[in-house]
Backbone bond lengths (Angstrom), bond angles and torsions (degrees), N, CA, C in turn:
res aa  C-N    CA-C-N  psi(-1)  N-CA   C-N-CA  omega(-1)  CA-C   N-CA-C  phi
1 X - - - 1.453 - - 1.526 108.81 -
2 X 1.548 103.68 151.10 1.479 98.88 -164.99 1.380 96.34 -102.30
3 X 1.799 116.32 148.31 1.711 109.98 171.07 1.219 106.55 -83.91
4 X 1.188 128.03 -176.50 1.204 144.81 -177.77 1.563 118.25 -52.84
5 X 1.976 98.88 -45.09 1.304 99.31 -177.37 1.294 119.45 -90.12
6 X 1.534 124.33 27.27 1.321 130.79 -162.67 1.330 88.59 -118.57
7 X 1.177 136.71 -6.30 1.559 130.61 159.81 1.230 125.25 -115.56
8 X 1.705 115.51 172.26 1.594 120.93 -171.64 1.466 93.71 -124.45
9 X 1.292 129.84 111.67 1.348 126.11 160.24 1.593 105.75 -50.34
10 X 1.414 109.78 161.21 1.473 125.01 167.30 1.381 131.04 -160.89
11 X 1.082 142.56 170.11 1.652 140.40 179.81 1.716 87.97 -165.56
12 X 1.017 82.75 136.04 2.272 129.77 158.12 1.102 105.88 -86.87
13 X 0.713 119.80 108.29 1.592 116.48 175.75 1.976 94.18 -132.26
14 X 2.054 89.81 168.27 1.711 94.54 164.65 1.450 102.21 -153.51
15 X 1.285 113.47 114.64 1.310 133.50 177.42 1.612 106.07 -23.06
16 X 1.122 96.06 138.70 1.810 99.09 -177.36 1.752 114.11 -100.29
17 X 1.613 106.37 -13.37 1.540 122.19 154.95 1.485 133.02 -84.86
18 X 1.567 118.27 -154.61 0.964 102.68 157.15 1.699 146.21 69.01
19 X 1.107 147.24 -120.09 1.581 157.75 130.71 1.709 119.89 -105.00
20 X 1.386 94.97 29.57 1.691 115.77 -179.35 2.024 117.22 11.60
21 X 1.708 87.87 62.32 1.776 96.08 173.68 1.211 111.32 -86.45
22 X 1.215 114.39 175.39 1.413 145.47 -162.23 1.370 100.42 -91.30
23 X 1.029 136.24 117.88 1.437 128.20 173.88 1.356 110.98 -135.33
24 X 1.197 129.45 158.24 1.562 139.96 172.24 1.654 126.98 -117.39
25 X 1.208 130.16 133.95 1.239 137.69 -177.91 1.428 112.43 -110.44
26 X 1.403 125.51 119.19 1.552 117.77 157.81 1.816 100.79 -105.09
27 X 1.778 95.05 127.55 1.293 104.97 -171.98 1.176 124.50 -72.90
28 X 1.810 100.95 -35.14 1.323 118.84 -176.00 1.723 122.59 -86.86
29 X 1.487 114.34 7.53 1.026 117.63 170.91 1.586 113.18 -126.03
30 X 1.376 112.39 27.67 1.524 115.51 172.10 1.555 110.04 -94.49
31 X 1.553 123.31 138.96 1.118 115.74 164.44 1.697 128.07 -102.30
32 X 1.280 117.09 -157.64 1.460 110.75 178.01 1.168 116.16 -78.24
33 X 0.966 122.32 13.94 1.484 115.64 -172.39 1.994 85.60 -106.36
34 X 1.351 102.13 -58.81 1.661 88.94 -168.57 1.480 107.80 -104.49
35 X 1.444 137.89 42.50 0.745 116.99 170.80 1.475 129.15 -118.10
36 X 1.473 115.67 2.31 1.446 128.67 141.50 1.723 115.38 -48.58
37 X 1.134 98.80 -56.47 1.531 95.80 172.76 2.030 134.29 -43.75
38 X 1.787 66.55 -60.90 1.811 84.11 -175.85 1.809 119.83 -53.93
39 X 1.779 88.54 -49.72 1.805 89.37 174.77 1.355 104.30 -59.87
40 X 1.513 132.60 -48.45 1.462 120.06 -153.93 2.006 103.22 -75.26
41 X 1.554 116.03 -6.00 0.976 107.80 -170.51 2.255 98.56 -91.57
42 X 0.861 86.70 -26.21 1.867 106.49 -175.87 1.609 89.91 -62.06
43 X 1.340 115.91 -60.35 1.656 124.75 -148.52 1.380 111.22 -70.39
44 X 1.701 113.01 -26.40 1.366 123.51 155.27 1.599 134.25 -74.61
45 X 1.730 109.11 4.94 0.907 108.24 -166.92 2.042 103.25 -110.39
46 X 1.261 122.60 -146.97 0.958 115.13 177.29 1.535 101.37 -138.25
47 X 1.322 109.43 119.47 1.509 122.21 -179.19 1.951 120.89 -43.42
48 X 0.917 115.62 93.44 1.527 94.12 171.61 1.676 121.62 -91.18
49 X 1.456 100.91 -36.25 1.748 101.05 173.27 1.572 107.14 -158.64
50 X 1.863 110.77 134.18 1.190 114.66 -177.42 1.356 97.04 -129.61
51 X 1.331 115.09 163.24 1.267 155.54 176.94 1.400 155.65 106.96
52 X 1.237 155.31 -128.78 1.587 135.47 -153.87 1.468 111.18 -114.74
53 X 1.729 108.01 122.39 1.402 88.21 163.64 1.596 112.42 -89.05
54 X 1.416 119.97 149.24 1.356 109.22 135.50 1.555 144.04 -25.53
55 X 1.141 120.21 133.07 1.290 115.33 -157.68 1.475 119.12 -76.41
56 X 1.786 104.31 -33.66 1.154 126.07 -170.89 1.480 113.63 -84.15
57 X 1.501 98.37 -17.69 1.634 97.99 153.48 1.207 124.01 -151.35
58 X 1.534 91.16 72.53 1.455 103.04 -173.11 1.947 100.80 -95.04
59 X 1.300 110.86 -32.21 1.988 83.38 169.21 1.479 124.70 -74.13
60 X 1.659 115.29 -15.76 1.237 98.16 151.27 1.456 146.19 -42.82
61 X 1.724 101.24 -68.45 1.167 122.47 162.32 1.852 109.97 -40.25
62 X 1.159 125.51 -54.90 1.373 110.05 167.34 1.172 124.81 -50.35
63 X 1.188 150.52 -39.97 1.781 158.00 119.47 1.433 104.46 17.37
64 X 1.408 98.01 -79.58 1.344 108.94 176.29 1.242 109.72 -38.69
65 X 1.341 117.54 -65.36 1.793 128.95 -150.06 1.675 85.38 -60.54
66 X 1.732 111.01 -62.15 1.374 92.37 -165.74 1.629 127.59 -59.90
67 X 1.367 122.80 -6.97 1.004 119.96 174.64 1.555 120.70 -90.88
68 X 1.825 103.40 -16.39 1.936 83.34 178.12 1.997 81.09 -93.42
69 X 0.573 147.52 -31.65 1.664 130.78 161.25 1.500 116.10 -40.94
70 X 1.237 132.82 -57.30 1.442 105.63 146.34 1.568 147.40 -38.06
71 X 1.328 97.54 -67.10 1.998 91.54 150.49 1.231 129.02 -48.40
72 X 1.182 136.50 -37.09 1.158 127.61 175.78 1.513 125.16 -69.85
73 X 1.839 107.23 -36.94 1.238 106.57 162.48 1.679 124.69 -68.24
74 X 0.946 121.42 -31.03 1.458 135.73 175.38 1.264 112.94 -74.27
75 X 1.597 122.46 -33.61 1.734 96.48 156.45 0.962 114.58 -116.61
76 X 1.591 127.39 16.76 1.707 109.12 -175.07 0.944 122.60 79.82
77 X 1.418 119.24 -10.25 1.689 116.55 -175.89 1.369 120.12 -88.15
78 X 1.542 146.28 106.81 1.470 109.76 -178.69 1.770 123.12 -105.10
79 X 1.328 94.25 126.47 1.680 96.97 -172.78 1.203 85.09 -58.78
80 X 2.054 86.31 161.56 1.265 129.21 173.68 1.574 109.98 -56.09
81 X 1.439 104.38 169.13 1.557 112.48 177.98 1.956 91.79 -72.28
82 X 1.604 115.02 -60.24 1.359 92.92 -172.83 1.480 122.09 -63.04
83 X 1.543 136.62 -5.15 1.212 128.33 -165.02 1.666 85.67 -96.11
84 X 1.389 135.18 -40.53 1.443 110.26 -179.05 1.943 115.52 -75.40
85 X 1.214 97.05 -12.98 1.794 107.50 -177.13 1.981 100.52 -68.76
86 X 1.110 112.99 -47.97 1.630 123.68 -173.27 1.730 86.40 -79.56
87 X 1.441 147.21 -25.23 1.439 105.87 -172.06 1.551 74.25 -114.33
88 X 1.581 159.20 86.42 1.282 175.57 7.39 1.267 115.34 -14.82
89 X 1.122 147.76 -44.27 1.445 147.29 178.27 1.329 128.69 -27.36
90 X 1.351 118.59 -28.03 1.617 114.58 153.31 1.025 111.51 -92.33
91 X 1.045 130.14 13.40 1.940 109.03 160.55 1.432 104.58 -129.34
92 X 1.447 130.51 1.21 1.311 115.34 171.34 1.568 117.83 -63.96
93 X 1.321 110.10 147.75 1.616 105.32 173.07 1.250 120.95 -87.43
């Protein structure tokens, strides 16, 4: 079982203003300086996929994230929760 600090919370989100991109939040690595910002910018947005990376491969798993966040911004399309869960699935916690 994993502790708490062995994971990175996260959310996908896509701005519901704006040029409505794809953006990503890690919760557990925001500090006080930006993290009034970051949640209130997430909370306005519209959730597409949340939850934990692994810690031990958590810059992988960011790789990933940034690349279906690139596709998605580049065509507009946004995969499903299961099509980003199956290309995340080894590093979710």
């Amino acid at each position: 079982m994993a502790f708490e600090s062995d994971k990175t919370m996260f959310e996908i989100y896509r701005e519901k203003e704006f040029n409505r991109k794809f953006r990503v939040v890690y919760y557990t690595e925001l500090t006080e300086h930006n993290k009034e910002s970051e949640i209130n910018q997430a909370l306005n947005g519209e959730t597409i996929f949340d939850g934990f990376l692994k810690d031990r491969l958590k810059e992988n798993g960011k790789a990933v994230i940034r690349e279906l966040l690139k596709e998605m911004n580049s065509n507009g399309k946004t995969l499903n929760r299961e099509e980003i869960k199956n290309k995340l699935s080894e590093y979710l916690a």
